[in-house]
C-alpha positions as CSV (number, residue, x, y, z in Angstrom):
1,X,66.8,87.5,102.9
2,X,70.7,87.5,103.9
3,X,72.5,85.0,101.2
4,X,69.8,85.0,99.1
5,X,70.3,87.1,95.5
6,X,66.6,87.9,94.0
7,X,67.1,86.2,90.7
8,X,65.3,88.7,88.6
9,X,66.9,91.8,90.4
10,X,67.6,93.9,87.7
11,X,72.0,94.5,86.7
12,X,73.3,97.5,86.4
13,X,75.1,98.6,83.2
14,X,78.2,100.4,83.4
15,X,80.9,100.7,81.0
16,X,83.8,98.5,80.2
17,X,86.9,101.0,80.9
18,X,86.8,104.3,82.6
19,X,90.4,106.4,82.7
20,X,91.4,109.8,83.8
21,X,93.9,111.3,86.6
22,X,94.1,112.8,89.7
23,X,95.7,113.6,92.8
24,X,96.1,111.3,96.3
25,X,97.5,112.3,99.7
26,X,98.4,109.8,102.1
27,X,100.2,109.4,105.9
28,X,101.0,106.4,107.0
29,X,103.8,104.9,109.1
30,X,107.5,104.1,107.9
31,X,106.3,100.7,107.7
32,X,104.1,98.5,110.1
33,X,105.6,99.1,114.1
34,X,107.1,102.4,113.3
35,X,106.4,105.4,115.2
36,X,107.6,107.9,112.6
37,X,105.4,108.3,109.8
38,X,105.5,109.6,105.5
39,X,103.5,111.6,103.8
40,X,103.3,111.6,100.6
41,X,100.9,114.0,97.8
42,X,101.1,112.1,94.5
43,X,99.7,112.0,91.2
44,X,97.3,109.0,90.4
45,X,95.6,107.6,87.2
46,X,92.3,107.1,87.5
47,X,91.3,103.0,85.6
48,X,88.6,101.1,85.9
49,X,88.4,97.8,83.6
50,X,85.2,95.2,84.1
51,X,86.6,92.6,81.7
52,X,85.7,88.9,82.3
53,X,89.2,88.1,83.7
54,X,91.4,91.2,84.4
55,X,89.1,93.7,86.6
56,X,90.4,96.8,88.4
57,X,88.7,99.5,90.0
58,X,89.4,101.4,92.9
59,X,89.6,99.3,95.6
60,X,91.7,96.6,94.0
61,X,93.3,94.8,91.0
62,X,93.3,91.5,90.0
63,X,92.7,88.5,87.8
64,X,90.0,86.5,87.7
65,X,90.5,82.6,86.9
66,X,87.1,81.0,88.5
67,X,84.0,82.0,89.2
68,X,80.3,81.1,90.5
69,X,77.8,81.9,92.4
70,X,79.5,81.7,96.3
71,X,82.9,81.2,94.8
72,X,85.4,83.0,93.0
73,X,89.5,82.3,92.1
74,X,91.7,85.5,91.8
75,X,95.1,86.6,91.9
76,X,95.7,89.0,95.0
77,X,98.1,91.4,95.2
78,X,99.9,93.8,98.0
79,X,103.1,95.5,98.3
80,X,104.8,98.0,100.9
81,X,107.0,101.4,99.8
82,X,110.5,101.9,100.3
83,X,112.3,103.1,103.1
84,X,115.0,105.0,103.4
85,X,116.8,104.3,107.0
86,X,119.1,107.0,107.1
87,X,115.9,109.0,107.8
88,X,114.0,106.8,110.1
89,X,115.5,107.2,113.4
90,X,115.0,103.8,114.2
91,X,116.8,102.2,111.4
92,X,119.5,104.4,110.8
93,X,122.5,102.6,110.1
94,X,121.1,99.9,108.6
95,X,120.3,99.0,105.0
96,X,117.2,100.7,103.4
97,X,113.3,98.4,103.1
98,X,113.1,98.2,99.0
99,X,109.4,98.5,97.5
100,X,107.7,95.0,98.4
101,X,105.5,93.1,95.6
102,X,103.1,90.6,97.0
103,X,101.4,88.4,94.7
104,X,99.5,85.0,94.9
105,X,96.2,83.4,94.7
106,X,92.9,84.1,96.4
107,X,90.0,82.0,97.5
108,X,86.6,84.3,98.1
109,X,83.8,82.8,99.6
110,X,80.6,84.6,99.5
111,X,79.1,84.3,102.7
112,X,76.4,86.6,102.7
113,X,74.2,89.2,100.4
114,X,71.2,90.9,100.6
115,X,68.2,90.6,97.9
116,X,68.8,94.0,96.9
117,X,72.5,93.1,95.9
118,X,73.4,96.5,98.0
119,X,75.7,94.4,100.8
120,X,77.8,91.8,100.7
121,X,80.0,89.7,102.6
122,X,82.7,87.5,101.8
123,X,85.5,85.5,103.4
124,X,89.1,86.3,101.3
125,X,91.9,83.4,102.0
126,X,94.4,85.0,99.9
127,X,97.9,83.2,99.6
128,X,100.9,85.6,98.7
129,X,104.7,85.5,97.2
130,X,106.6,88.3,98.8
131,X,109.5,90.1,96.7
132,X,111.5,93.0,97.2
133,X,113.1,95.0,94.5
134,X,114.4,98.2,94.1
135,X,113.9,98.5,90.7
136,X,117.5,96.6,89.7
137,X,117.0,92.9,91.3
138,X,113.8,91.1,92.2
139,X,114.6,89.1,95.4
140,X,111.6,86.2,96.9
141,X,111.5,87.1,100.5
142,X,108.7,85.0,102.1
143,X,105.0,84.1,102.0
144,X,102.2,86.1,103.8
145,X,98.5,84.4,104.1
146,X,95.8,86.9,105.2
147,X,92.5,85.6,105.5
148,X,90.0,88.6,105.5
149,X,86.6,89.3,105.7
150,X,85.2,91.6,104.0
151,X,82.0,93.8,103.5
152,X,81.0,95.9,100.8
153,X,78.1,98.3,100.9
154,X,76.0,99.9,98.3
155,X,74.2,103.5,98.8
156,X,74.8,103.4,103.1
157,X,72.7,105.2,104.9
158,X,70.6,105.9,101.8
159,X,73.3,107.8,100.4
160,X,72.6,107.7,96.7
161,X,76.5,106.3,94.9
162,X,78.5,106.1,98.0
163,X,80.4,102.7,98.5
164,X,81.3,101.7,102.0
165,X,84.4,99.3,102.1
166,X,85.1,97.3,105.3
167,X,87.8,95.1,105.9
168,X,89.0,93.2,108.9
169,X,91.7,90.1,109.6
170,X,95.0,88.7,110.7
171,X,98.1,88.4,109.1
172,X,100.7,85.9,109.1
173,X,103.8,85.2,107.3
174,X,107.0,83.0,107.5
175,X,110.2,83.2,109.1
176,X,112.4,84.7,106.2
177,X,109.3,87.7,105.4
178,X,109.7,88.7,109.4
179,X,113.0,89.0,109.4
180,X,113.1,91.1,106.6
181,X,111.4,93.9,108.3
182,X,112.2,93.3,112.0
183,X,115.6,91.2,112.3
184,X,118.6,93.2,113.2
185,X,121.8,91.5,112.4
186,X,124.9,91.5,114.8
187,X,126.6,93.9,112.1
188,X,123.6,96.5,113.2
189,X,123.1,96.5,116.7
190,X,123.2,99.1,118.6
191,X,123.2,99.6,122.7
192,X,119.7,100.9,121.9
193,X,118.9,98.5,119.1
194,X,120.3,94.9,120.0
195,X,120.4,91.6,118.1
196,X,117.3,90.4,116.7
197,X,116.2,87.2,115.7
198,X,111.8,87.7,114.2
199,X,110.2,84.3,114.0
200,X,107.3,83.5,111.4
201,X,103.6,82.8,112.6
202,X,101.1,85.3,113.5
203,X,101.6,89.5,112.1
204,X,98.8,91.2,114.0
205,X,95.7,92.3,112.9
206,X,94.4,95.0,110.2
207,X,91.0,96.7,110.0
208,X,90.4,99.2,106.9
209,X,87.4,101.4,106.1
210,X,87.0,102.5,102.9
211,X,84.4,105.3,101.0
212,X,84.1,106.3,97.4
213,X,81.9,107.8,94.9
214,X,81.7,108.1,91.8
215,X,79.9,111.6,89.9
216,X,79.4,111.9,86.5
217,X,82.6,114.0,85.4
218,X,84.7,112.7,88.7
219,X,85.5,110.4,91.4
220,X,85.9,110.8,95.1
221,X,87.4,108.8,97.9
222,X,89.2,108.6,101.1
223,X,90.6,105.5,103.8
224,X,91.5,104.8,107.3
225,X,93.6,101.5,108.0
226,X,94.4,101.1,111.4
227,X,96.6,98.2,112.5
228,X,97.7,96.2,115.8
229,X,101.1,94.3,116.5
230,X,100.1,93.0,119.6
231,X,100.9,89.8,120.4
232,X,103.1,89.4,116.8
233,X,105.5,87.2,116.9
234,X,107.8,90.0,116.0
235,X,106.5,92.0,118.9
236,X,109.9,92.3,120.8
237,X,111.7,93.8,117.9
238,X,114.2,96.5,118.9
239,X,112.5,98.0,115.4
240,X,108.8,97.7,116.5
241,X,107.8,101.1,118.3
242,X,104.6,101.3,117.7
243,X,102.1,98.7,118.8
244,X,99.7,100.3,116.6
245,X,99.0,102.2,113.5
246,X,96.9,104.2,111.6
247,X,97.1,104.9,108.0
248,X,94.7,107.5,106.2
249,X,94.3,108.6,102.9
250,X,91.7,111.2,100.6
251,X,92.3,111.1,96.4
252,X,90.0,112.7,93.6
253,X,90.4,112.1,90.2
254,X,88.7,113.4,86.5
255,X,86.9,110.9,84.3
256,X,88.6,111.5,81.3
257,X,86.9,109.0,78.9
258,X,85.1,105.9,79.0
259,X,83.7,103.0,76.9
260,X,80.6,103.2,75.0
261,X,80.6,99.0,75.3
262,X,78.3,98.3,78.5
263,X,78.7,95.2,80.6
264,X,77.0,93.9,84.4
265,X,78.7,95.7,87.5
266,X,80.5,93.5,89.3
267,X,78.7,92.8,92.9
């Protein structure tokens, strides 16, 4: 049954670190509202850890302070990439977005999971510190809460080793992380870009999709995010384009060595 784990269902062993590299290409816009985009073809390392606190694989990193059955305590963590305004059309003129760190603690709620431990739902309140920095000064530049729920699937569609990712919920954030990304001072304005004053409260919606799998000598996976600004309280922004976005991204990467010590997958 949904929300019911079969207690003797047997836990798969895996190992305790997995590293190697590889290659990602992803397009995306400038940032969230933009209508011109960046591409970028990368090199990637390739780290999976399953420890008791510190876990990472490759849908996310974190730490892990609590856990139980239903509920679980983490450290959640997001970010943005630079951007350089004097080429974005829309921004040109004024000063460059610096690299974003978001970090802060999570609430996950397990809401449901079936007996075979191959789907799972949960609810994800995480709580996050905004900073930007380009690398010289660190610099607090709001809060962002983005409750999420989320859906992890095991083998879909009878697909031996696929994972299916799926990801869906609003965003909101204060005052002082808006403006950072939507104000435009008096200094800046522009007959085509006035003043611009962004308020805190509710940042749109964000949906992802995510599929992976992992062979015996490498690993393969892609993304799709696609976001809505509709009704934001930013929406007016003389710097908000776009109404909506969509974000996609493939990578593959070579297992390069692992750890002989086995532990229990994570669900």
């Amino acid at each position: 049954m949904l929300g019911l784990a079969t207690a003797g269902a047997r836990a798969e062993q895996l190992p305790l670190w997995e590293a190697g590299a590889g290659a990602a290409t992803l397009s995306f816009p400038a940032y969230r509202g933009s209508n011109e985009r960046q591409f970028w073809l990368l090199p990637i390392p390739y780290i999976v850890y399953r420890g008791e606190f510190l876990q990472a694989d490759e849908r996310r990193t974190r730490g892990l302070f609590h856990k139980t059955d239903r509920i679980e305590v983490d450290v959640s963590i997001n970010g943005s990439v630079p951007v350089d305004s004097g080429k974005n059309h829309t921004r040109r003129g004024m000063p460059d977005l610096d690299a974003t760190l978001e970090i802060g603690p999570g609430l996950n709620v397990k809401l449901l999971e079936t007996g075979d431990r191959r789907t799972r739902m949960e609810l994800r309140l995480p709580l996050r510190a905004a900073f930007a920095s380009d690398f010289t000064y660190l610099r607090h530049m709001g809060w962002v809460f983005q409750p999420q729920v989320n859906v992890d699937i095991r083998d879909p569609l009878g697909n031996p080793g696929w994972k299916l990712g799926l990801l869906a919920g609003p965003v909101y954030a204060d005052q002082r992380y808006n403006r950072y990304f939507y104000a435009v001072a008096p200094a800046f304005a522009t007959a085509a870009r006035p003043v611009y004053s962004a308020g805190g409260g509710y940042g749109g919606v964000q949906m992802i999709a995510a599929l992976s799998k992992r062979y015996r000598e490498f690993w393969v996976g892609a993304f799709i995010k696609w976001d809505s600004l509709r009704g934001t309280a930013f929406a007016y922004s003389p710097l908000v384009k776009d109404q909506h976005g969509v974000a996609v991204g493939g990578s593959i990467a070579w297992i390069l060595g692992e750890s002989k010590t086995r532990v229990e997958a994570a669900r």
